[in-house]
C-alpha positions in Angstrom: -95.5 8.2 -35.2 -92.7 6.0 -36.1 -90.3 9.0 -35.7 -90.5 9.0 -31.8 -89.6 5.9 -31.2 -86.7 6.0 -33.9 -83.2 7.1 -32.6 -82.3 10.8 -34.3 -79.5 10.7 -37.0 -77.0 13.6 -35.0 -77.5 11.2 -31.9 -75.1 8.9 -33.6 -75.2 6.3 -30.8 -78.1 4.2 -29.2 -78.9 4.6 -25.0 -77.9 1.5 -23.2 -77.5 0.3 -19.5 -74.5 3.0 -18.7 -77.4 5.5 -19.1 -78.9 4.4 -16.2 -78.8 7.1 -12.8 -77.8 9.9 -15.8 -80.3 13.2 -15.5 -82.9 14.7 -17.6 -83.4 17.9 -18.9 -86.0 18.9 -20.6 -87.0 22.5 -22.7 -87.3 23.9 -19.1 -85.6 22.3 -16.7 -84.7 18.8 -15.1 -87.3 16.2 -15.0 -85.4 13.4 -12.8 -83.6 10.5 -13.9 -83.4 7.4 -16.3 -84.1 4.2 -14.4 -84.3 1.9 -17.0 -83.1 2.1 -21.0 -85.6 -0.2 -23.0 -84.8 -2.1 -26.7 -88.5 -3.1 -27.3 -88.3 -3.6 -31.2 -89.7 -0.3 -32.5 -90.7 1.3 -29.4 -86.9 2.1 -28.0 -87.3 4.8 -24.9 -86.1 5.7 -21.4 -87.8 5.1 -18.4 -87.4 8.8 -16.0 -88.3 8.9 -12.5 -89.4 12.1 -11.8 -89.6 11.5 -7.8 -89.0 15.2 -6.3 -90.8 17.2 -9.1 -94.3 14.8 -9.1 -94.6 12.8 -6.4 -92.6 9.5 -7.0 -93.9 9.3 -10.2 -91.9 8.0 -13.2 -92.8 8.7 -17.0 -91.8 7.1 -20.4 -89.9 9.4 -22.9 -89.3 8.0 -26.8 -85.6 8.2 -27.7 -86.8 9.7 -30.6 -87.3 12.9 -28.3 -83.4 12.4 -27.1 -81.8 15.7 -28.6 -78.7 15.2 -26.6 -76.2 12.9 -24.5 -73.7 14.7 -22.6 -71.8 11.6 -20.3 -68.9 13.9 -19.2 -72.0 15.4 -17.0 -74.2 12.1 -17.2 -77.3 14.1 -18.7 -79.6 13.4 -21.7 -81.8 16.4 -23.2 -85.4 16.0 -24.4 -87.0 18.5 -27.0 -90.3 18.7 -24.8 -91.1 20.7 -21.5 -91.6 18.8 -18.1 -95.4 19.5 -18.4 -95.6 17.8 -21.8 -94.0 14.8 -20.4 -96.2 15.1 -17.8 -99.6 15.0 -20.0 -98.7 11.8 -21.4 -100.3 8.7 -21.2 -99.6 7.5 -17.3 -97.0 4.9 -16.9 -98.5 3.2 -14.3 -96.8 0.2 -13.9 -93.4 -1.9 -15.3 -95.6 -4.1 -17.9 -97.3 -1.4 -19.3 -93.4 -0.5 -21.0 -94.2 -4.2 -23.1 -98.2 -3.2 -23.6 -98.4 -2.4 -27.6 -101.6 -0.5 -26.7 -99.8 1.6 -24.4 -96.6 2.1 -26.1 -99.0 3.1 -29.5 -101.0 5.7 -27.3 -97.9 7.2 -25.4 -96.4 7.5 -29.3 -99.1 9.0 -30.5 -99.5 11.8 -27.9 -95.5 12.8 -28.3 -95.9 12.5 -32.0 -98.8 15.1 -32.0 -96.4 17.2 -29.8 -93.7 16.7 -33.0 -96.0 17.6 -35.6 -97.4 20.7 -34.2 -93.8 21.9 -33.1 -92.3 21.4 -36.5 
C-alpha cells in the first residue's frame, strides 16, 4: 500500500503549490482539476475537483498514481480511469485529507487497483 502514496522514480520531481488549477487526465479522459497538493508524511496526494463530470464533487488521488507532469500544458496524468477514481472511498470533507483512517482506506482501495493491474 505504501507504493501509492510514494512518488514514482521517472517522476523525478515532487507536486507542490504551482500544481494547483493544472488538469487531470486520467486512462480515459479528464477528470477536473488539482485544488490542493498535500505533504502529509507518507500519505502525499492531490486533491481533484471533478465539478462538471460529478456534480461538484472533488476526489483524492495518491501521487503514487501520478504517471506524468506536463507544465508546458499545466496537466498531470493518473494510471487509473475516471470511474476508478470515482469508486473510491468518498472525500467528503477537508479533514478527512488528515484522517489516518481515511487516508489508510482510500490507499488501500488504489493499491488493490495496483496489484490487480500489474
Amino acid at each position: 500500500m505504501d507504493t501509492v502514496w510514494a512518488y514514482p522514480a521517472h517522476l523525478n520531481r515532487v507536486l507542490g503549490e504551482d500544481m494547483i488549477g493544472y488538469g487531470v487526465e486520467t486512462q480515459d479522459g479528464g477528470l477536473g482539476s488539482v485544488v490542493r497538493v498535500s505533504q502529509v508524511p507518507g500519505f502525499d496526494h492531490v486533491v481533484v475537483d471533478a465539478g462538471v463530470w460529478k456534480f461538484g464533487r472533488s476526489v483524492v488521488v495518491p501521487v503514487g498514481l501520478v504517471t506524468a507532469v506536463d507544465d508546458s500544458a499545466r496537466v498531470i496524468t493518473v494510471s487509473c480511469t475516471k470511474d476508478e477514481i470515482m469508486d473510491a472511498p468518498r472525500f467528503e470533507r477537508d479533514q478527512d485529507t488528515g484522517d489516518l483512517f481515511y487516508l489508510r482506506s482510500l490507499g488501500a482501495y488504489y493499491a488493490s487497483l495496483v496489484t490487480v493491474s500489474q
